[in-house]
N, C-alpha and C positions, 0 to 999 in steps of 0.2 A: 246692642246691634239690632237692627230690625229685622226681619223674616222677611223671605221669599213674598213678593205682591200679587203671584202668578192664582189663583183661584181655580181649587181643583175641579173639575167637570163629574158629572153624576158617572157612574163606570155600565157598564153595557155585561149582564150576567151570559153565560158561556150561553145557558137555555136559549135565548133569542135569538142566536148567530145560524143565520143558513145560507147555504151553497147561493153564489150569484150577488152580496151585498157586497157594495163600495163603501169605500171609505179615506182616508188619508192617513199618512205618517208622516213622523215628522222627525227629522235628523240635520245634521251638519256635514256639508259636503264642502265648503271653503270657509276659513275663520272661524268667527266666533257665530255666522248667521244660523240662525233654524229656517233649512228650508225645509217643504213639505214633497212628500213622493203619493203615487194612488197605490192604493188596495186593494185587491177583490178578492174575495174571501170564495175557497175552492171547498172547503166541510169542512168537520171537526172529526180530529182523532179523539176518540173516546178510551180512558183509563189506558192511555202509551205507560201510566206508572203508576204506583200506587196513591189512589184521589187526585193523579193529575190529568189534565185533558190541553191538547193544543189546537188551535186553529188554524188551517194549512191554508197560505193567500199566498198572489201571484203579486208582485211587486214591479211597480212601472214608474217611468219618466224621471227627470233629474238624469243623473249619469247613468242610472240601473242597469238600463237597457245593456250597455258597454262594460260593467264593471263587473253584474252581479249582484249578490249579496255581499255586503264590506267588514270585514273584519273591522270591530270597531262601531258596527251599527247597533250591535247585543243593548236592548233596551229601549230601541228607537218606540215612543208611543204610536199605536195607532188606535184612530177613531172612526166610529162608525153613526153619522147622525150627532155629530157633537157631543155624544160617550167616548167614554174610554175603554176601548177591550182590552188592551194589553200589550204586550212587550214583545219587539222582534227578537227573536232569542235560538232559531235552531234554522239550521238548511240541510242540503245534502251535496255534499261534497263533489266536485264536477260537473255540476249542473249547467245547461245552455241558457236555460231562464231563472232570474231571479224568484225563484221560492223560496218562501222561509214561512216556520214555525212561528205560533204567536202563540205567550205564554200568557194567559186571563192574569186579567190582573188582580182577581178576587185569589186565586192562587199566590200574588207574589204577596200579596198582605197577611195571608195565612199564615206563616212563620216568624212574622215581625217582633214578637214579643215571646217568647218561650222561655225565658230568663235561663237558659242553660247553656253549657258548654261543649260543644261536640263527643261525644266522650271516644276514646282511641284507646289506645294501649299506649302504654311507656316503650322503650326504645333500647336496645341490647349495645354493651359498649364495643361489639364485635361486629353488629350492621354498618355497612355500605355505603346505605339507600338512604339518606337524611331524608326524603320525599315517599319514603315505604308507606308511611301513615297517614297521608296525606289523600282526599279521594282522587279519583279520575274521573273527567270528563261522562258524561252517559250519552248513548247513543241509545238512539230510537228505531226498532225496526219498522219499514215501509214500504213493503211490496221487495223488489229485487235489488231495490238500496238500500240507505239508512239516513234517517237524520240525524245529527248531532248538534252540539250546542257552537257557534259559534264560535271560534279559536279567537281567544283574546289576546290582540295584538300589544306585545310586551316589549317594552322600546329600552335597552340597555346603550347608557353612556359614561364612557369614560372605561369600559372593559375589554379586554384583548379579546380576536374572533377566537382565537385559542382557548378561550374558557368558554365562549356560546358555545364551540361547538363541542367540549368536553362537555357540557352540561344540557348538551340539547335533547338527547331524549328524555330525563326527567322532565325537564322544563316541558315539554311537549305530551308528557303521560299524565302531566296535572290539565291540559288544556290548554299551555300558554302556546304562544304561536314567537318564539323570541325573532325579535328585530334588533339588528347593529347601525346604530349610525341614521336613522330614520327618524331622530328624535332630536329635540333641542336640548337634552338632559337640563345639568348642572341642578340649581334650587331654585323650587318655584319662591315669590317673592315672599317673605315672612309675614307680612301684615296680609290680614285675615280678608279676603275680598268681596265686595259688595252683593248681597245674597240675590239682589236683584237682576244681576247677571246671570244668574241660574235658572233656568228654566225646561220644562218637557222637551228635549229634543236634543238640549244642549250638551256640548260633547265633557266626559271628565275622566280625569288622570288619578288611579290608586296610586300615590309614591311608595315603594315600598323599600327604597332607599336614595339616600341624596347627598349632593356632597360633589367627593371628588369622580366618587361613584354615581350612576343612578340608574334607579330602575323603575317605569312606572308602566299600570296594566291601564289599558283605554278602554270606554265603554263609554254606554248612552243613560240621560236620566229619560225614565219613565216616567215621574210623578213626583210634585213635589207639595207637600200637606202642614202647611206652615212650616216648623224648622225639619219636620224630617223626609226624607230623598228614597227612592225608589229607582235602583237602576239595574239594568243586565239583563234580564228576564231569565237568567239560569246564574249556577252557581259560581264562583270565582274559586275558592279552593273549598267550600266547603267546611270550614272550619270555627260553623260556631258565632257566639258573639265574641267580639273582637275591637280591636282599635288599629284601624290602618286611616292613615290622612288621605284626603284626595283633595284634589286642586283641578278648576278648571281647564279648559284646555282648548286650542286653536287648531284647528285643523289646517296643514300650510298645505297641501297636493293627498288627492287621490291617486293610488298605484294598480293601476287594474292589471292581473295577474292572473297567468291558465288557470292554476289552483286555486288559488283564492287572493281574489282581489282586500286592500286595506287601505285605511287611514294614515297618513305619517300626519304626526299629530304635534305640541308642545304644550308641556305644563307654564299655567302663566302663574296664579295667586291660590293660596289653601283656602278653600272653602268648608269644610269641616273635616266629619270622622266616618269611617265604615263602623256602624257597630255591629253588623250582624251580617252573616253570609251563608248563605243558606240555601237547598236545591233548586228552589225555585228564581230568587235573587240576592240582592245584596242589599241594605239599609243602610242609612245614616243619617247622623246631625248636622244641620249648618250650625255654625258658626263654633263647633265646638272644637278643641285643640286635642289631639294623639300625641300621645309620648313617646319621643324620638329617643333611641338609645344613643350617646356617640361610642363611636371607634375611631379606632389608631391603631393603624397597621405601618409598620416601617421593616421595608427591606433592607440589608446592608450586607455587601459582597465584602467579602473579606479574602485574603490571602492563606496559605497556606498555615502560614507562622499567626495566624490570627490577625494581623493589624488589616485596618477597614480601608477599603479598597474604592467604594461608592458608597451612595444612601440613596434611597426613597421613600417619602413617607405620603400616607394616605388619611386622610381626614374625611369620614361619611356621619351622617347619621340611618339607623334602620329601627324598623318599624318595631316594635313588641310585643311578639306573637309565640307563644310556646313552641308553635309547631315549624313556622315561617323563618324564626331570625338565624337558626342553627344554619338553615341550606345558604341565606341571605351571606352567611356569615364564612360558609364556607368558599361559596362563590366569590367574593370578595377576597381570601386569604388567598386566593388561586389566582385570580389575575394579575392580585401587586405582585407574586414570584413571577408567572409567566410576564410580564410586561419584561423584565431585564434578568432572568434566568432562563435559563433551555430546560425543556420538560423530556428530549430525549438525550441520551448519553450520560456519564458519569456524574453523579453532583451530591453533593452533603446538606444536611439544613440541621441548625437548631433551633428548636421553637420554644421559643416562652414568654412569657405575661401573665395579666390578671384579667377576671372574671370580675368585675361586685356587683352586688346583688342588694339589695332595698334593706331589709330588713335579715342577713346573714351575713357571715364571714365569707370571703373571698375566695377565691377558687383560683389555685396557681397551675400553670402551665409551663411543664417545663418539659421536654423532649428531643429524641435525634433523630433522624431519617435520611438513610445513603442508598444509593440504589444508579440502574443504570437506565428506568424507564420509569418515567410521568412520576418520579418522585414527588415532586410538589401534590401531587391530588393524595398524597398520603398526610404529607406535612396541613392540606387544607381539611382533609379529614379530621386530624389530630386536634385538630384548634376547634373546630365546630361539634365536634362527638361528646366530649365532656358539658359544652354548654346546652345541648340536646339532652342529654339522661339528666341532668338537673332541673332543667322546665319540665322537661315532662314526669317527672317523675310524682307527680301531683300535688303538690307543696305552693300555694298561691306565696307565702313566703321569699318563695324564690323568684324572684322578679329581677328584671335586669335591670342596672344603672350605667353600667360604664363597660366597656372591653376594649383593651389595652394590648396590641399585640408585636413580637418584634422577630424579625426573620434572618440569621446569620447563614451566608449562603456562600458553600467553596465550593470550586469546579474541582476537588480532588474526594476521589470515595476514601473517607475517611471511617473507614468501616473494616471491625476487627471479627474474626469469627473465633470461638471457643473453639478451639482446635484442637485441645487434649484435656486431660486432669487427670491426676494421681494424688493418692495417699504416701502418709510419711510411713503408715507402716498398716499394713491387713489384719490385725487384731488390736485390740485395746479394751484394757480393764474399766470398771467404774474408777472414776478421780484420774485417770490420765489423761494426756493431751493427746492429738492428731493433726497434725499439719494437714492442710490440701494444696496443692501449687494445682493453677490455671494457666494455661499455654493459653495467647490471644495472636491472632495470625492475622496479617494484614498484606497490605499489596506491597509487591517490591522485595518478597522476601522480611519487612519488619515482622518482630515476634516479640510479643511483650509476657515475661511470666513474674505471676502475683499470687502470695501464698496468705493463704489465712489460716488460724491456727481456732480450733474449736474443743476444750475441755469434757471429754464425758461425764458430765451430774452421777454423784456419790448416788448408787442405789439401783442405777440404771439395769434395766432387765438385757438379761444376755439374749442375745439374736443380733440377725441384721442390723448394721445403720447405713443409711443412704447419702452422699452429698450428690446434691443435682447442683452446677453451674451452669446458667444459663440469662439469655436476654430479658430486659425487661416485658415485653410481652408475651412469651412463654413461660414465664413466673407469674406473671400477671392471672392467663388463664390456667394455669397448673391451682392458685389461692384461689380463686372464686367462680371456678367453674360451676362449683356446686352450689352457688349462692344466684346463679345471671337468673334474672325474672323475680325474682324475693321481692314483694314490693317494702321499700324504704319504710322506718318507723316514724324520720323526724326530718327537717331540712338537715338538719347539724350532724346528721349520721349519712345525708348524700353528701354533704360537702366533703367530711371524713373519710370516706371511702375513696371519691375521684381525688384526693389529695394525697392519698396511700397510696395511687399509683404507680409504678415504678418504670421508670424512663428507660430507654433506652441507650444513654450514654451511660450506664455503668453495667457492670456483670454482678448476678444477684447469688449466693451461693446458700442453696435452701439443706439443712439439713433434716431429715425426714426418717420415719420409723413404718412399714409395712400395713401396722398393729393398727387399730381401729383408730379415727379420731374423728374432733366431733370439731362444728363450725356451729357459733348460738348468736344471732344475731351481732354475725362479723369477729364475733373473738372467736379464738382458739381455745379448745379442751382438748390436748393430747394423752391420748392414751389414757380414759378413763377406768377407774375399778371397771369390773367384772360386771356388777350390779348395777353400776351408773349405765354401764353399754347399754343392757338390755331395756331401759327406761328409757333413756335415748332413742333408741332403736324404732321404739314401736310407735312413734311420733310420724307424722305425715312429711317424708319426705319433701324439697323445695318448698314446704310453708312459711311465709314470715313469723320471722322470731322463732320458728323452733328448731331442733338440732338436726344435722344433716351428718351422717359418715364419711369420712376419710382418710387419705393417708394424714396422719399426725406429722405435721410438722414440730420438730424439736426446738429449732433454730434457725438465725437467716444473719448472714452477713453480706457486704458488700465490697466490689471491688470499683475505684475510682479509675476513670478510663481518660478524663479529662474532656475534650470536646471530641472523644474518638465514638462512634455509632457500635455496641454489638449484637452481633446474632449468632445463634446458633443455643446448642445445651448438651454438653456430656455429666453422667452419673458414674460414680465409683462407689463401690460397697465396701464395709470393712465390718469385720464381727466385732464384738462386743461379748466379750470372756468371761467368765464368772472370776 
């Protein structure tokens, strides 16, 4: 395929820029045209950050005058004398005249090559915030306002407003500006588009999902230097070298708006890849292809008695980004519930599918979630949390290939709480049995009780034993509380661990002892000698691979609930006799 025809201009170093010089920009105000706007350049902010510097100009003609600065312009070139200075990339927020930041473009080339990965921290399977990690936007201070970077207008189709707006303040704490309906969505054309359509000014679409779903971020090229592309003039999520595809794009109407005027825009044909995003801008390749993950998400209402009631199924593909596909992913499990379930009043879900991953064993999902308020954002949670601790958890290993998801959804709270538990008797010898009955209590007056019967081991030291009955995720964190942050040894021991997790449609019944116990990279050491303790002990608590104290669990059995959700955890004691 040939490369861009477009012949880069000499660039214009910050040094020579003073108060009073014209110049032009250049951007897309209808279709695919690059028209030009004027410049006049008002000074230079010197070091707004660390080794960066912007140039503050006054912006005219074209719509400006009416519209402002446009969401959407982030990258527009301008030139001063046939150089290139740099990238429209920052304004201030309410302003009557179009002002905006210009980021040098010796600046946006600075971080083009650093062959590294953004480095973050891994991700707690009890966070929230899928976007915690992720940077946010920077602002600039300037006299009694502020600048900041352009809000990158993010055009979602095929999504319920019911998920923009459950997801709008994330979306808007990373910089996006989300837009509904202001986009042509669907999938830009498969065949790779003529690179000669690309050019300084020209408008382009990050996809960062597509399909039945889509989502893509707008923005300007800056600069294009045989195959590789310079756009935004500030950062997109900050995250690194990366592979996100981007596709052309039309501009069909500007929306001039009090706040902030934007672009409604459409993705038309892929033209390469993002590889790299970074504070000052974003890079990439023409002509080079991103690897699309697919998914499959189907919903199905079912009746009480279990038979299937409706379907819906969703077909996308999304981007492959350690930090990006978890929220891409959650956002997407939320809208196929909300589109044909109610996110307030009564409802039940179970979740399960599969994960694969390139070079690892598969990652299953299986779970229940009943509640009377936005249950689904727990159930979209549930599907995206696991695929999150295993990208990030640092393992290039772990790569996505496929995600498979499928949603069983009753309008009845099909949810039991542990309502009681007793012993068959309050002492017992080594070598005897113990019965436990579980009371599980549900709506309506149903009560369901389930007995497990547990042997005391010949030798057993007399004192306390504990049974705790309780949900799967307070068993969950009761087992590896003392392990969250541990960083992982191998893929095959993250896959292990999020596959050990324990669902919430059954009752988990842990039997446990007071007496010291140790956890050694994820096994159990219950109640070591005396001598083992004290070696144990003096080891650096929460370090990978070495040992942590706790109560020793003895034992764990489970109790089958069917596709009933529990919550809740009672403990009974019973001695243990010489």
């Amino acid at each position: 395929m040939g490369l861009a025809l477009f012949a880069q201009p000499p660039v214009m170093p910050l040094n020579e820029i003073r108060p009073g010089m014209r110049g032009i920009g250049k951007t897309v105000f209808t279709g695919d045209r690059v028209d030009q706007f004027d410049v006049e350049v008002l000074g230079v902010l010197e070091n707004v950050g660390p080794r960066q510097s912007l140039v503050l100009a006054r912006l005219s003609g074209g719509p400006l005058q009416h519209t402002g600065v446009l969401q959407g312009m982030s990258g527009s070139p301008v030139y001063i004398g046939g150089r290139l200075v740099g990238a429209v990339a920052m304004s201030f927020p309410y302003a009557k005249d179009p002002i905006a930041a210009i980021r040098p473009f010796e600046e946006m080339r600075r971080k083009r090559f650093t062959g590294r990965d953004a480095q973050r921290a891994g991700i707690s399977l009890w966070e929230t915030d899928l976007t915690k990690n992720m940077a946010r936007s920077t602002d600039v201070p300037a006299g009694e306002s502020r600048l900041m970077d352009i809000a990158t207008p993010v055009s979602f189709a095929g999504f319920t407003r019911g998920t923009i707006e459950h997801f709008g303040a994330q979306l808007k704490s990373l910089g996006f500006e989300p837009r509904q309906g202001v986009a042509g969505g669907g999938k830009p054309a498969r065949r790779l588009g003529n690179p000669a359509k690309l050019e300084p000014g020209s408008m382009i679409s990050v996809q960062l999902l597509t399909g039945d779903m889509s989502v893509g971020a707008d923005g300007t090229v800056t600069a294009v230097e045989g195959k590789h592309v310079y756009a935004f003039g500030h950062r997109f999520l900050s995250i690194g070298d990366t592979q996100l595809p981007f596709a052309r794009a039309e501009v069909l109407t500007l929306l001039p708006n009090l706040s902030s005027s934007f672009k409604i825009s459409t993705a038309r044909e892929w033209m390469g890849t993002i590889t790299a995003d970074y504070n000052t801008a974003v890079a990439g390749e023409l002509g080079r292809r991103a690897s699309m993950i697919p998914v499959s998400i189907e919903v199905q209402r079912k009746s009480s008695n279990g038979k299937p009631i409706s379907s819906a199924g969703y077909h996308i593909e999304m981007v492959n980004d350690r930090y990006l596909s978890p929220f891409l992913l959650q956002m997407a499990v939320y809208s196929a519930i909300d589109a044909t379930e109610r996110t307030v009043g009564v409802s039940s879900f179970l979740l399960r599918g599969q994960v694969e991953f390139e070079n690892a064993a598969p990652l299953k999902l299986d779970n229940a979630y009943a509640g009377e308020f936005n249950v689904p954002a727990q159930v979209s949670l549930g599907a995206a949390m696991p695929v999150a601790y295993a990208l990030q958890s640092g393992f290039d290993a772990l790569t996505l290939k496929n995600v498979s998801i499928t949603v069983e959804a009753f309008s009845q709270n099909k949810q039991l709480q542990v309502a009681g538990a007793w012993a068959s008797r309050e002492a017992v010898r080594p070598g005897e049995s113990v019965d436990l009955t579980v009371l599980l209590a549900g709506e309506n007056g149903l009560e369901l009780s389930r007995t497990v019967s547990y042997q005391v081991p010949v030798g057993a030291v007399p004192g306390p034993l504990f049974f705790t009955a309780a949900d799967g995720n307070t068993t969950n964190l009761t087992e590896y509380r003392n392990v969250i942050g541990e960083q992982p040894k191998s893929p095959s021991r993250v896959l292990s661990f999020l596959n050990g997790l324990r669902g919430n449609n059954k009752a988990y019944v842990r039997v446990w002892r007071a007496s010291p116990g140790y956890q050694i990279e994820g096994e159990d050491l219950p109640n070591p000698p005396a001598s083992v303790s004290m070696v144990l002990g003096r080891g650096p608590a929460n370090q990978a691979g070495w040992a942590v104290p706790r109560n020793a669990k003895v034992a764990e059995m489970s109790i089958d609930t069917g596709d009933m959700i529990v919550t809740g955890s009672k403990t009974v004691q019973v001695e243990i006799k010489e």
